[in-house]
C-alpha positions, 0 to 999 in steps of 0.5 A: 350607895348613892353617888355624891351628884345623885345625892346632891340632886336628890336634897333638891327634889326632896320627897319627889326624888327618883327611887334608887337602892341605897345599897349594893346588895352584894354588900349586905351581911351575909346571915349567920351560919345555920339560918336561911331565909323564911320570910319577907314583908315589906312596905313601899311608896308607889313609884315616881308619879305625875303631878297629884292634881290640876293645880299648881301647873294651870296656875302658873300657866295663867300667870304666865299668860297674863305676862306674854299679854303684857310683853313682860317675859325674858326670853328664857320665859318665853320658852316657859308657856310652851313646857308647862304646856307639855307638862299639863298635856302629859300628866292629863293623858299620864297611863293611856295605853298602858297595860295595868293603869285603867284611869289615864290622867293626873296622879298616875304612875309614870314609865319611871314607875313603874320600872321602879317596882319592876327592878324592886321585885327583881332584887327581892327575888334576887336577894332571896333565891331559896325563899323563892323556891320553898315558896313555890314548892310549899304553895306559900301565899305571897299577900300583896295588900294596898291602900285603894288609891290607883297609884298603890294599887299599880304599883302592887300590880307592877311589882306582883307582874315582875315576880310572876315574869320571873317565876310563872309559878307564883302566879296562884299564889299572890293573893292581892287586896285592899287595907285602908286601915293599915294603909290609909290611916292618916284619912279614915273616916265614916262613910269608907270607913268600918273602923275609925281610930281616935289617932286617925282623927287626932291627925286631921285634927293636926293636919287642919289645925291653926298651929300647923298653918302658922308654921307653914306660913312662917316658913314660907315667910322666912327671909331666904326664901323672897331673895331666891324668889325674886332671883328665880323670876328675874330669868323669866319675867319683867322686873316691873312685872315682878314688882306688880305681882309683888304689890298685888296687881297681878296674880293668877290661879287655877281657873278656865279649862283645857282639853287634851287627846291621845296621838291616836285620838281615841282619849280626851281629857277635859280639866277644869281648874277649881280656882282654890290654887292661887299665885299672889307673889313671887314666892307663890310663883316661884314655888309652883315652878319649883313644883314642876321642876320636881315632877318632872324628875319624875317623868323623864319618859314623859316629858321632852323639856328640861325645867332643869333650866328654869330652876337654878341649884342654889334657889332649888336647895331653898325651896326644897328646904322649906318643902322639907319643913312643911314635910316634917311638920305635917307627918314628919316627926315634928314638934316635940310638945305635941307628942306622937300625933303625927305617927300614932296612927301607924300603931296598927301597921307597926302591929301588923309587921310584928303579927306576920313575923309572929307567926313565922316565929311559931310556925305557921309557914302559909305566907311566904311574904306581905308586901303592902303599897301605900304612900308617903304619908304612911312611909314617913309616919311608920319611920318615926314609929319605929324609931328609925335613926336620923328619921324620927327625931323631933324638933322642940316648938321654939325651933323650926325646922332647917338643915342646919337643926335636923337631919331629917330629909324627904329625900332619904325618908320617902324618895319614890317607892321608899320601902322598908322590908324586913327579911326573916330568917331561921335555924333548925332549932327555930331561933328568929333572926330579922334583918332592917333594909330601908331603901335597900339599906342595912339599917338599924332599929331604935337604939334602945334595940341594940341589946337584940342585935346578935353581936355589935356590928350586925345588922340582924336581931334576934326577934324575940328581944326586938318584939320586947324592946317594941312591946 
């Protein structure tokens, strides 16, 4: 389990935070006697990455230069130019050398990353020796299947390479594609799109709609949130200089462009902001340091500063709370009017685990495991499809959202390489057992399952009355 500073630090990052197995896995259950392992699928988060794009950093080092110009940094915030610096040049040339990342720049996987899916793959062989074993000897297929995007698709590569390290055998046997339909369902559309389904679409709908940008206005407007601003950019700027910014005589935003080459001189970068990412307040700036302070959990090897400094805990846990609402807003399990619309959209995927296990169930033994790469906007969605306890919980329109009204937490629900795996098992007379592990945890599925549980406290159900508790 997580120790308590390793929890406390991860309620400060929120969906940013460092992957870690929730459980030792020699703790787990161990499976009734008479059944072994048969099968195994999983899905997961790419590991911890860089910053998504060039925006909130080119803004905030634009606004700090219009402070340097002006002589209104603390010294603290004279040390802030040079690190958000570090960290722009690190996430444009994020990947370069590396074997298996074949677009150096932002958004790509970190060292931190890839090590994730690496000692991932390791435990799941580690869990499940025999599995394994049968696997390479009954020449068993292990299906690795992706969104597309470059993170996914590394990740897949990561962990698929681990299992090949380990096992040189596999390596015929992983059979790797793309799946935008199960992996990427929250974005489809026509032109990548052969299919198109309505909840797809009732989700962008909600994503771009009035009511969810009121609610994130709303949040962002709620009264802790300008004292711990204020209180953060007092240790950086002027206060006559906060106070302009406040007024609207000073702001900044993602304009100009920047140029960065590797230590070898054989790759450049040149960004270019699109101004769409603008500093009006303190809250606004403030955010956006909060931004980097959580990508930079995620780029240890990256990165040689500590933005640590600039953000204080007390003022980290408020933005971190707002992030977490937005979260549970936009695909979280949000606003109990609203029905399903946030996690409709996972149906097929939810579908997919039931059709693999389905088929181990009636015999058809000719993949060993799926393992599927995606994103939190999928891992987040199928937790409340699943009814997962604590993680699919919605919240009536009257109340928003706050850690003192829901237990729902980025932090625990997608972390970095977030993962739900299922493990299956059999006895000779073919009876199906599933085992839940959500981040490596034992977890439990919806509790109106808890009849297919094999007795009260195990944490492996029978999967015939779990598919009839689901279907």
């Amino acid at each position: 389990m997580m120790n308590t500073a390793a929890l406390a630090l991860s309620l400060l990052l929120t969906t940013k935070t460092p992957y870690a197995p929730q459980q030792a896995s020699a703790s787990y259950e161990a499976p009734p006697a008479g059944y072994k392992a048969v099968y195994t699928q999983m899905l997961a988060r790419h590991g911890s990455r860089g910053l998504s794009s060039f925006k909130t950093d080119f803004a905030l080092y634009n606004l700090w230069q219009l402070a340097e110009k002006e002589d209104a940094l603390t010294p603290l915030g004279r040390t802030l130019g040079l690190d958000i610096e570090q960290m722009m040049q690190a996430n444009a040339l994020l990947g370069y050398g590396v074997a298996g990342i074949s677009k150096p720049g932002y958004g790509n996987e970190t060292m931190q990353g890839i090590a994730e899916h690496t000692q991932l793959a390791e435990r799941l062989r580690a869990r499940m020796p025999q599995l394994f074993r049968d696997a390479e000897s009954g020449k068993r297929k292990f299906v690795v299947v992706t969104s597309g995007k470059d993170r996914a698709v590394d990740s897949g590569y990561f962990f698929s390479r681990s299992l090949v390290q380990q096992q040189p055998a596999l390596a015929p046997l992983v059979d790797a594609g793309v799946d935008r339909f199960t992996l990427y369902f929250h974005k489809l559309n026509a032109k990548d799109d052969t299919l198109v389904t309505e909840s797809s679409l009732a989700y962008q709908r909600w994503v771009k709609s009035d009511e969810l940008q009121a609610r994130e206005d709303a949040i962002h407007a709620q009264p802790q949130l300008h004292p711990a601003a204020q209180a953060t950019l007092a240790r950086l700027f002027t206060p006559a200089f906060i106070e302009a910014l406040n007024a609207g005589q000073r702001s900044a935003a993602n304009t100009g462009t920047r140029s960065y080459t590797s230590a070898d001189g054989k790759f450049t970068n040149t960004l270019t902001g699109d101004g769409k990412t603008v500093i009006a307040n303190a809250t606004d700036a403030a955010l956006a340091l909060y931004e980097l302070y959580a990508a930079a959990a995620d780029m240890r090897a990256e990165l040689s500063t500590d933005f640590s400094q600039y953000m204080p805990p007390e003022q980290a846990i408020i933005y971190a709370e707002a992030e977490d609402a937005i979260a549970f807003y936009e695909k979280g399990p949000g606003i109990a009017e609203n029905g399903d619309v946030t996690w409709r959209m996972a149906a097929p995927l939810l579908d997919d685990f039931f059709k693999e296990t389905d088929a181990i169930a009636a015999g058809d033994l000719s993949h060993a495991a799926k393992l599927r790469f995606a994103h939190a906007e999928i891992v987040v969605p199928l937790a409340s499809a699943f009814g997962l306890p604590g993680m699919s919980t919605q919240l009536p329109r009257a109340t928003t959202y706050s850690y003192q009204a829901s237990s729902w937490r980025g932090a625990q629900v997608a972390p970095m390489a977030a993962n739900l795996q299922w493990d299956v098992y059999q006895n000779a007379a073919g009876r199906t057992l599933v085992r839940l592990l959500y981040n490596e945890q034992e977890a439990d599925f919806k509790a109106a399952c808890k009849h297919a549980k094999i007795s009260a406290a195990s944490h492996f159900y029978d999967y015939k009355q779990l598919k009839r508790c689901y279907k």
